[in-house]
C-alpha positions as semicolon CSV with decimal commas, in nm:
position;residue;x (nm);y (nm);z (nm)
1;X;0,257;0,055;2,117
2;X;0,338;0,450;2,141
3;X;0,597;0,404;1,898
4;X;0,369;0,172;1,641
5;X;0,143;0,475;1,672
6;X;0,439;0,749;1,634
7;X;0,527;0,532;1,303
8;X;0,190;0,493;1,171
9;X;0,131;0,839;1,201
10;X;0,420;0,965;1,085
11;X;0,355;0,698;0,759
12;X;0,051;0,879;0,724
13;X;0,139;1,236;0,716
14;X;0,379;1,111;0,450
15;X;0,158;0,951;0,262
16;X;-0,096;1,226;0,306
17;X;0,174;1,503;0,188
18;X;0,260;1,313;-0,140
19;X;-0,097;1,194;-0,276
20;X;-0,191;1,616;-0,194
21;X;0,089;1,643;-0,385
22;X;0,005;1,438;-0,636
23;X;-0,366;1,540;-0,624
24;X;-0,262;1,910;-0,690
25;X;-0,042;1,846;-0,994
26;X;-0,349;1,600;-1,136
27;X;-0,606;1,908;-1,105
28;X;-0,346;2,152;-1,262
29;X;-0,375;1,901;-1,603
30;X;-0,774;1,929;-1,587
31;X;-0,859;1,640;-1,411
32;X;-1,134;1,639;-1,111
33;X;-1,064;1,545;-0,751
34;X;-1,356;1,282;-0,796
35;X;-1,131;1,110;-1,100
36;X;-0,797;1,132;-0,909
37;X;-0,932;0,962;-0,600
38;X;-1,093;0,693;-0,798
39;X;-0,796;0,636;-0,956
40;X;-0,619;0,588;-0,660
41;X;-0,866;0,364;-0,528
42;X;-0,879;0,136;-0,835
43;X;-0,518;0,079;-0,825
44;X;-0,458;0,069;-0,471
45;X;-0,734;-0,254;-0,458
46;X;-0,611;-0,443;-0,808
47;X;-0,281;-0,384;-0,777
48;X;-0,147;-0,294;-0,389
49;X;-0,383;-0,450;-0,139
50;X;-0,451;-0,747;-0,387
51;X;-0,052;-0,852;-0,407
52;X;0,005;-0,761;-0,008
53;X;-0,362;-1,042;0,069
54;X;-0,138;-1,277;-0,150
55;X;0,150;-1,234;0,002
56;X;0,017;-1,281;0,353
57;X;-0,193;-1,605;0,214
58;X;0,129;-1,729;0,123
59;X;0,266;-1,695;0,455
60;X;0,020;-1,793;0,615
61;X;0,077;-2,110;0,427
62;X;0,391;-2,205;0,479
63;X;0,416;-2,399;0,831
64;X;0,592;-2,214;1,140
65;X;0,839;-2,440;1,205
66;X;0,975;-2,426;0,847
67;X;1,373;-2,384;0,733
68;X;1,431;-2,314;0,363
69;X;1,751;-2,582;0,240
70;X;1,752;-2,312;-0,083
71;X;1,613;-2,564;-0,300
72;X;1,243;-2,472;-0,374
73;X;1,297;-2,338;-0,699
């Protein structure tokens, strides 16, 4: 669990670092803090979280026990 945590955090200080990043460069071409973030947050809920809740849906889906033969398609 220590090491989740170590990961997670160390995910976060990454993703932290780049979206300041990001942030800074976006207010240096006139736009507000309030528009950047709401950016984010628009396409972080249509397009990120809303393909990773379909992915896991589709897992969830498919039984445990199940063994591809490669013919699905």
């Amino acid at each position: 669990m220590i090491r989740e945590q170590a990961g997670a955090d160390e995910l976060h200080s990454l993703v932290d670092e780049k979206l300041t990043a990001l942030v800074r460069e976006l207010e240096e071409a006139n736009w507000s803090a309030g528009q950047i973030a709401h950016a984010i947050e628009d396409i972080l809920k249509t397009k990120w979280l809303k393909a990773e809740e379909a992915l896991c849906d589709a897992r969830e889906s498919v039984p445990r026990n199940y063994v591809s033969d490669g013919n699905e398609g």
